[in-house]
C-alpha positions as CSV (number, residue, x, y, z in Angstrom):
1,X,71.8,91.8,112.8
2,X,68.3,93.0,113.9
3,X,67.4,95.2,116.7
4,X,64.1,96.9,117.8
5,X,64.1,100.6,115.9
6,X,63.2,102.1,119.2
7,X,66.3,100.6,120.7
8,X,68.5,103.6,122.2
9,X,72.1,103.4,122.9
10,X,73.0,104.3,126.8
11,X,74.8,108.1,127.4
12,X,77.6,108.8,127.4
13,X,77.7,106.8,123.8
14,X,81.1,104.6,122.1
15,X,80.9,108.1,119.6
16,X,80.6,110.8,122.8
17,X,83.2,109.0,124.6
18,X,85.6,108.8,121.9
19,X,85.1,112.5,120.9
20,X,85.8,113.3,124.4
21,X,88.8,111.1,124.5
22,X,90.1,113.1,121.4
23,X,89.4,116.8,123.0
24,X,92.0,115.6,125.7
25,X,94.4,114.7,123.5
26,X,97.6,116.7,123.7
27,X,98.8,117.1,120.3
28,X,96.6,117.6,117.2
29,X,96.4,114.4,115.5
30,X,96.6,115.6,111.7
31,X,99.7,117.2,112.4
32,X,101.4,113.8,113.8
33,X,99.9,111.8,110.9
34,X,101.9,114.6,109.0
35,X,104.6,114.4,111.2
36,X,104.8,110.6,111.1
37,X,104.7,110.3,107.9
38,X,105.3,113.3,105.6
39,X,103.0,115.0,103.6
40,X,103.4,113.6,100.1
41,X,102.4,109.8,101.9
42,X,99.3,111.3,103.4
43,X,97.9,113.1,100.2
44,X,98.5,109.8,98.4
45,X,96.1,108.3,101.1
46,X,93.5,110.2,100.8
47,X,93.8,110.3,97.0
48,X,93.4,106.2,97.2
49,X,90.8,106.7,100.0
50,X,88.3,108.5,97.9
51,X,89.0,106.2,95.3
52,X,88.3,103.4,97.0
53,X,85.5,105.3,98.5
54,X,83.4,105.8,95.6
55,X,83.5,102.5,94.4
56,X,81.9,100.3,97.5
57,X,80.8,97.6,95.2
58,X,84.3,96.8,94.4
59,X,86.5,97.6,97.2
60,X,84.0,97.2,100.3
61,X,84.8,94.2,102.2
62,X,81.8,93.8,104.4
63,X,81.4,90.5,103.0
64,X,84.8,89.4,103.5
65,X,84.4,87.4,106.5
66,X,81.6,85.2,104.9
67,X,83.6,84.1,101.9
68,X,85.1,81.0,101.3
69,X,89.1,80.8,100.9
70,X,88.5,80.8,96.5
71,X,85.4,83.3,96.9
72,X,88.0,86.2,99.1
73,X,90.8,84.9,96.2
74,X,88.4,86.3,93.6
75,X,87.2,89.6,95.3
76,X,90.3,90.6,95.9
77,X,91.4,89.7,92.3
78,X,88.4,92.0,90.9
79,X,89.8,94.9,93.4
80,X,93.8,94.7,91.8
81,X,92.3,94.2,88.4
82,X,90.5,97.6,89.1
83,X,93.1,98.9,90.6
84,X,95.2,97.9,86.9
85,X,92.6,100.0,85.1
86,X,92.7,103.2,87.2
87,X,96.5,102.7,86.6
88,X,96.0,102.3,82.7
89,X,93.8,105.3,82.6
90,X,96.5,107.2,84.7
91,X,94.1,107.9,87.7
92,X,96.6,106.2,89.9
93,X,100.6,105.7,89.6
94,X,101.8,102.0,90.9
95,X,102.7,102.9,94.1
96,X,99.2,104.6,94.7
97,X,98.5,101.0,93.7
98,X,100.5,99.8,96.3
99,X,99.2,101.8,99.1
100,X,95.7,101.0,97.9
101,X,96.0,97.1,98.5
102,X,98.2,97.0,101.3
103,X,97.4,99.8,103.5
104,X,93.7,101.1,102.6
105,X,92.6,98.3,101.9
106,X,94.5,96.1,104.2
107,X,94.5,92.9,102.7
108,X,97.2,91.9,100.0
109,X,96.5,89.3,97.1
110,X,98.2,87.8,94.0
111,X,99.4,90.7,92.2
112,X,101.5,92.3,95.5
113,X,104.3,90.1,94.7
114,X,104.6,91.2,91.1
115,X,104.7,94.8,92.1
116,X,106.7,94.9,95.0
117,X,109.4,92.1,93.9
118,X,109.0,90.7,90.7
119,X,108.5,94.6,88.8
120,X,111.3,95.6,90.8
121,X,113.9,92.9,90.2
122,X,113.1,93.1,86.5
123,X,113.9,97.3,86.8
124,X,117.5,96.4,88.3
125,X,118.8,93.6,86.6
126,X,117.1,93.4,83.1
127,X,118.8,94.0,79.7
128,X,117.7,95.9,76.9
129,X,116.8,93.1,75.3
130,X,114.6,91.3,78.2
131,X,113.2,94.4,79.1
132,X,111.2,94.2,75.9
133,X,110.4,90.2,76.4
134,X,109.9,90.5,80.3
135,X,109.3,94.3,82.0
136,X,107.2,95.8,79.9
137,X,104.4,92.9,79.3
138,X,104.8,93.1,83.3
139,X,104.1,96.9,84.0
140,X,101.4,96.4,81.4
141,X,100.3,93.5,83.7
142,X,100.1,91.0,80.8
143,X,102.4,88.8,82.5
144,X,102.1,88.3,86.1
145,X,105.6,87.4,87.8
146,X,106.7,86.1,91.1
147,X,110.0,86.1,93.4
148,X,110.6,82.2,93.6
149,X,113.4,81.7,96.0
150,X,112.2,79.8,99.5
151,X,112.4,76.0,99.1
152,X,111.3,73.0,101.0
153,X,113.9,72.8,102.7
154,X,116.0,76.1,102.9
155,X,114.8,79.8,103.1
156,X,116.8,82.7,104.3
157,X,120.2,80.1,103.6
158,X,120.1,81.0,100.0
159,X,123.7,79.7,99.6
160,X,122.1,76.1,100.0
161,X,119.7,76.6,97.8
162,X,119.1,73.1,95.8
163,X,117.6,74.5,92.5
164,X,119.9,74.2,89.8
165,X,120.7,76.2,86.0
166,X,123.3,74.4,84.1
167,X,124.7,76.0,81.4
168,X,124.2,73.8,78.3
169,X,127.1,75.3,76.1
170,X,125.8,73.9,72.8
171,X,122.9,75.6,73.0
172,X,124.0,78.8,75.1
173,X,120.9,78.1,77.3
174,X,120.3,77.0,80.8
175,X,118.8,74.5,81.8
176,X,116.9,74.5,85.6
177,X,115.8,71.5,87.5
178,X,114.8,70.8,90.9
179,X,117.1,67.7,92.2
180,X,115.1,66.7,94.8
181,X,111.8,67.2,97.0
182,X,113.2,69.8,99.3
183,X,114.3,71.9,96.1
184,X,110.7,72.5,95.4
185,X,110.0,76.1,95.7
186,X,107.9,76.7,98.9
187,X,105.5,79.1,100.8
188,X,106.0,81.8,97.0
189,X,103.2,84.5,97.2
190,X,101.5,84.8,94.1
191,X,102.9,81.2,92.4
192,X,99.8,79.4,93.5
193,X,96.8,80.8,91.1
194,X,98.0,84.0,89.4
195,X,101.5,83.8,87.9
196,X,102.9,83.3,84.5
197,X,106.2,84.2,85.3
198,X,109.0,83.6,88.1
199,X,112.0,85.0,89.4
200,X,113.9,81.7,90.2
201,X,116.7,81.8,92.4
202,X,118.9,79.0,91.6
203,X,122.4,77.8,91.9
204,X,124.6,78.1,88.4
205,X,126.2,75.1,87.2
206,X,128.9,75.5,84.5
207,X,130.9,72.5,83.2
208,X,130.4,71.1,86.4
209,X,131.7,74.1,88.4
210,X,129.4,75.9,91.1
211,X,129.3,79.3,90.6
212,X,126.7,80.6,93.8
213,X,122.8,82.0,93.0
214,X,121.6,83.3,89.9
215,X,118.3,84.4,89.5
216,X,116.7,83.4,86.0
217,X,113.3,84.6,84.5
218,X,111.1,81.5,83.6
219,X,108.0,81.8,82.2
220,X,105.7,79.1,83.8
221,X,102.2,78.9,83.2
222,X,100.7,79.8,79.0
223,X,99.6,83.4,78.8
224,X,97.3,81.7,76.5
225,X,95.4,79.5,78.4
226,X,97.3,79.6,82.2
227,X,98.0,76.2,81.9
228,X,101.5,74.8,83.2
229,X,104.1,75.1,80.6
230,X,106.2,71.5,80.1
231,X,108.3,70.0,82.7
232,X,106.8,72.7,85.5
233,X,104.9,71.2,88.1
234,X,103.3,73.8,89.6
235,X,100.0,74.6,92.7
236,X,98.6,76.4,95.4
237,X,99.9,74.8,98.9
238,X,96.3,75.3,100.4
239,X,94.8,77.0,103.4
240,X,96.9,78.9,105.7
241,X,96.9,80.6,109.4
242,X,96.3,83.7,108.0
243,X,96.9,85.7,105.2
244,X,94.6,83.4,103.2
245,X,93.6,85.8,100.1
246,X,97.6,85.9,99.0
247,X,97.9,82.0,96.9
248,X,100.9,80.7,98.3
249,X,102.0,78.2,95.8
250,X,105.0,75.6,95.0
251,X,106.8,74.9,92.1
252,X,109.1,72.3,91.2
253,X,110.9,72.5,87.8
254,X,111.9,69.2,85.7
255,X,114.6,69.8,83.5
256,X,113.4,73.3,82.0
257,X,115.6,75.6,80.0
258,X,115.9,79.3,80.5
259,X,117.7,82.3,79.1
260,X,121.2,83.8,81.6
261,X,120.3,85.9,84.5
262,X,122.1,88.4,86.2
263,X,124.6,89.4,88.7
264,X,124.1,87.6,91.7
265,X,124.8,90.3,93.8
266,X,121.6,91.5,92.5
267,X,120.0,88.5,94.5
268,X,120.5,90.1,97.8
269,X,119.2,93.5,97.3
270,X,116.0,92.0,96.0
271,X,115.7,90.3,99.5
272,X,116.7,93.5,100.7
273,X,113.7,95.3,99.1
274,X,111.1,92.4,100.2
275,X,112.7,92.9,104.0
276,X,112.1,97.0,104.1
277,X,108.3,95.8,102.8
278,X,107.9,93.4,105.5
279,X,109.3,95.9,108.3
280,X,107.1,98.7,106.8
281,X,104.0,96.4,107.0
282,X,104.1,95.3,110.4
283,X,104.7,98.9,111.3
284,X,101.2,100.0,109.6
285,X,99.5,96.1,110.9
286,X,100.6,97.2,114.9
287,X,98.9,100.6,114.2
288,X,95.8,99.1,112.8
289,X,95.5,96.8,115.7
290,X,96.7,99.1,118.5
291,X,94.0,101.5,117.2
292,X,91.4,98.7,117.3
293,X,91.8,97.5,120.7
294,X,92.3,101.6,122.2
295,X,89.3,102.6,120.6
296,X,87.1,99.6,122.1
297,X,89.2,99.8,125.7
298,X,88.1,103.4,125.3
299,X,84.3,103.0,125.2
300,X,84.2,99.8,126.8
301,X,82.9,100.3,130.7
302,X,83.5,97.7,133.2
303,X,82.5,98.0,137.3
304,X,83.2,101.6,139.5
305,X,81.1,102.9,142.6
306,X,77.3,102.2,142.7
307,X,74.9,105.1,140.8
308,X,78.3,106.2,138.9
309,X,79.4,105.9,135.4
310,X,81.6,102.7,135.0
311,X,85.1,102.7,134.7
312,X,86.5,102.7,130.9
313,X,88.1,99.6,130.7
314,X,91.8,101.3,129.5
315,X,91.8,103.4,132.6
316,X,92.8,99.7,134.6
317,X,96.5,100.2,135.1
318,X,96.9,96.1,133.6
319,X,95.6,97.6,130.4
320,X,97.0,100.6,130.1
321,X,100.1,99.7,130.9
322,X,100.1,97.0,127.9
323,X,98.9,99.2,125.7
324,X,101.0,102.3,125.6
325,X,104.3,100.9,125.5
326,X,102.7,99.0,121.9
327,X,101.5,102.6,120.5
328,X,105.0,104.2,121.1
329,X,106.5,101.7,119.2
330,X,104.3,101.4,116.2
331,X,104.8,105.0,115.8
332,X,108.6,103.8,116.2
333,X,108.5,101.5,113.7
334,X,106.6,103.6,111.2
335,X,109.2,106.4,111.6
336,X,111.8,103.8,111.3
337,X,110.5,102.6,108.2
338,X,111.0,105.6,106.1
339,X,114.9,105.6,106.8
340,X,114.9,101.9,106.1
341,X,113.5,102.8,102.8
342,X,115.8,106.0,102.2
343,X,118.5,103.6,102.7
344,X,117.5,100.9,100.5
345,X,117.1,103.9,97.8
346,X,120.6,105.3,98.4
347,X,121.8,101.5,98.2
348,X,120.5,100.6,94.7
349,X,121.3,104.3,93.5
350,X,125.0,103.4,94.4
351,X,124.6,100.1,92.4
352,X,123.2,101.7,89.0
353,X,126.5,103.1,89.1
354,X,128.0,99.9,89.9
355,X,128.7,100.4,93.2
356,X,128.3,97.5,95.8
357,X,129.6,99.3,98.6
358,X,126.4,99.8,100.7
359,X,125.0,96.4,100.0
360,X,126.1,94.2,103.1
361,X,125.2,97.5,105.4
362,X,121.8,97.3,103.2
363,X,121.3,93.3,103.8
364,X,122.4,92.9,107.2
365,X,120.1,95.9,108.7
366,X,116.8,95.2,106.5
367,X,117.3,91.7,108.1
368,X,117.5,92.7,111.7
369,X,114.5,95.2,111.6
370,X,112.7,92.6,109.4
371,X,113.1,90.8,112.7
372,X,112.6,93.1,114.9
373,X,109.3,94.6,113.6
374,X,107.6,90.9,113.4
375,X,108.5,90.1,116.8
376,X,107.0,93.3,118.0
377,X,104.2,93.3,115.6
378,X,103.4,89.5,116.5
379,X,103.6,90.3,120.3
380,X,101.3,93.4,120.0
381,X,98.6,91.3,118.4
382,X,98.8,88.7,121.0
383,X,98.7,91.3,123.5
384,X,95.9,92.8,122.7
385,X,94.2,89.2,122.1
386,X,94.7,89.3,125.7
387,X,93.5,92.0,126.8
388,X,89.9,91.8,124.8
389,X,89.8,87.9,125.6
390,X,90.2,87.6,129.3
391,X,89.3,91.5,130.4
392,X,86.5,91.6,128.0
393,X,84.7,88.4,127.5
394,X,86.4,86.6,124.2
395,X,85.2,90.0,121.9
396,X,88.7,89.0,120.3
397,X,87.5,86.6,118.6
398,X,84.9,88.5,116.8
399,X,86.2,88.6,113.0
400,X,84.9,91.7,112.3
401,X,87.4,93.3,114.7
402,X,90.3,92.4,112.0
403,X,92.8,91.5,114.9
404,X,91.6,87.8,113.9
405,X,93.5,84.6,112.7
406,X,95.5,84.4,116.4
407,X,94.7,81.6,119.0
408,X,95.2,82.2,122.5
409,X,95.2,80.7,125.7
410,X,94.3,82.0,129.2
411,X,97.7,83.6,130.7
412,X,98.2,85.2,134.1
413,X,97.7,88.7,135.0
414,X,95.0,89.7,132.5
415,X,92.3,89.0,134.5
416,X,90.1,91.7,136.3
């Protein structure tokens, strides 16, 4: 955008009234970021930060909103494939990797699924022997894996999961197929574009008998030339909502044999570990929003007495009063987060030794705050959708305000 260079910005400015919103703050602000989420979390932020940082031609994402769906696929593929570098030249550890896409950054793509499930599954249930064939080509990123357990037509019911691995006792192997059309994996981050390997969660026939879900390694794509492999009919589902830089993809196996998997048991603390991501996530994706729409409310003025200063628009009791109640419980949910997680370590701690005791406590709460922090998370965002459409003359749906890829309609009440 141009503007005249003589162009002067009306006092008190967005920057003066901000500052002077901060100066009347009553708690120093560091000390709750330290507060909120411990020391060791927020010097691995600013280690990523200046990272990221100094390397604008890579991780910048001004251009983000001008890309095509395939263009933001491949920028955010040359920012992970950076990121696999620094980790190679031991500038960053994976989980400063982590933090990078998800959180600095802010946008996740095809690799998250390998780190935070596929890495991590592989870590808890490999043997000796396919920890050489399987986790470390993966923590070397030569293979790129992905947790392929939603189908068609069943997700969180894993029990009726329609993916079968018979056991071929001649041969010793398995062999997985995909009965039917609602069988076909569905909605799998990472399975679309980027993946050579999946998780597959599938049920485990043996001489006809059903023995529950297994979950079985298969590699599906040639690490030679990414093609499918034979008998795996594999793609990205296409354009989404939101979320549009992750390749969502489908897979649907035809007769293809595999090597044994592991105790299924296994299966549920792996969903376990995706759930305390998702909860953790929303946590940070309220905050970023909730920041977004105080900081504008902040410098935003709308009517007050003749030859005065207009009213900041978050002193209106309608937008206050929808606002508050969401920053109180992002900071909620952020504290929440890091006893989810202290759980979910104690949990598979307990089952290195064997121990399987903690595991349905594990499952049932990671579930129910899984739930809980994307119903609050989702309702946040639609709030504040609100509050910028109606009160402030559709600003919401300016993409550059990152609250983006929500559709509202006019509601009551919003309205000054």
């Amino acid at each position: 955008m141009l503007f005249p260079k003589e162009l002067k910005v009306p006092e008190p400015s967005p920057q003066t009234t901000l500052n002077n919103e901060r100066k009347n703050g009553f708690f120093p602000v560091e000390d709750m970021g330290l507060f909120i989420n411990g020391e060791e979390a927020v010097a691995k932020r600013e280690k990523v930060l200046k990272i990221v940082r100094a390397e604008p031609e890579i991780f910048g994402m001004k251009e983000i909103y001008h890309m095509s769906r395939t263009e933001k696929i491949e920028h955010i593929l040359k920012q992970e494939l950076r990121m696999v570098e620094l980790l190679r030249e031991d500038k960053l550890t994976s989980d400063d990797m982590l933090l990078g896409m998800s959180t600095v950054i802010g946008l996740s793509g095809p690799y998250r699924l390998t780190r935070s499930m596929f890495i991590p599954t592989l870590e808890k249930q490999c043997t000796e022997e396919q920890r050489e064939v399987f986790l470390k080509p993966a923590l070397d990123y030569r293979i790129i894996g992905c947790y392929a357990q939603t189908e068609m037509g069943h997700g969180s019911n894993i029990r009726s999961l329609e993916t079968t691995a018979t056991f071929i006792e001649e041969t010793g192997e398995f062999e997985l197929n995909s009965p039917t059309l609602t069988s076909t994996k569905w909605w799998i981050g990472s399975l679309g574009v980027a993946c050579t390997h999946a998780c597959v969660i599938a049920q485990l026939i043996v001489k006809g008998k059903n023995y529950g879900i297994f979950p079985f390694v298969v590699p599906i794509r040639s690490t030679v030339d990414h093609k499918p492999l034979p008998g795996v009919y594999i793609g990205d589902i296409g354009p989404k909502f939101g979320v549009n830089v992750m390749d969502n993809g489908y897979l649907h196996l035809n007769y293809v044999v595999r090597i044994k998997g592991a105790d299924p048991r296994m299966t549920y603390i792996s969903m376990a570990q995706s759930r305390t991501g998702v909860a953790s996530g929303m946590g940070v994706l309220l905050a970023r929003a909730v920041t977004v729409v105080t900081r504008y409310t902040a410098v935003r003025r709308q009517f007050g007495k003749v030859g005065k200063l207009e009213t900041p628009v978050i002193d209106y009791g309608i937008v206050w009063h929808r606002i508050i109640p969401l920053i109180a419980q992002a900071y909620v949910m952020i504290g929440m987060t890091h006893e989810l997680k202290n759980q979910f370590v104690r949990t598979t701690d307990a089952i290195a030794k064997n121990d399987f005791s903690l595991l349905k406590e594990m499952h049932a709460t990671s579930a129910g705050l899984k739930k809980w922090s994307t119903t609050i998370s989702i309702y946040g965002i639609d709030t504040f959708h609100h509050v910028l459409k109606l009160i402030l003359n559709n600003h919401n749906i300016f993409k550059y305000n990152k609250n983006d890829n929500k559709h509202d309609q006019d509601g009551p009440n919003y309205q000054i």
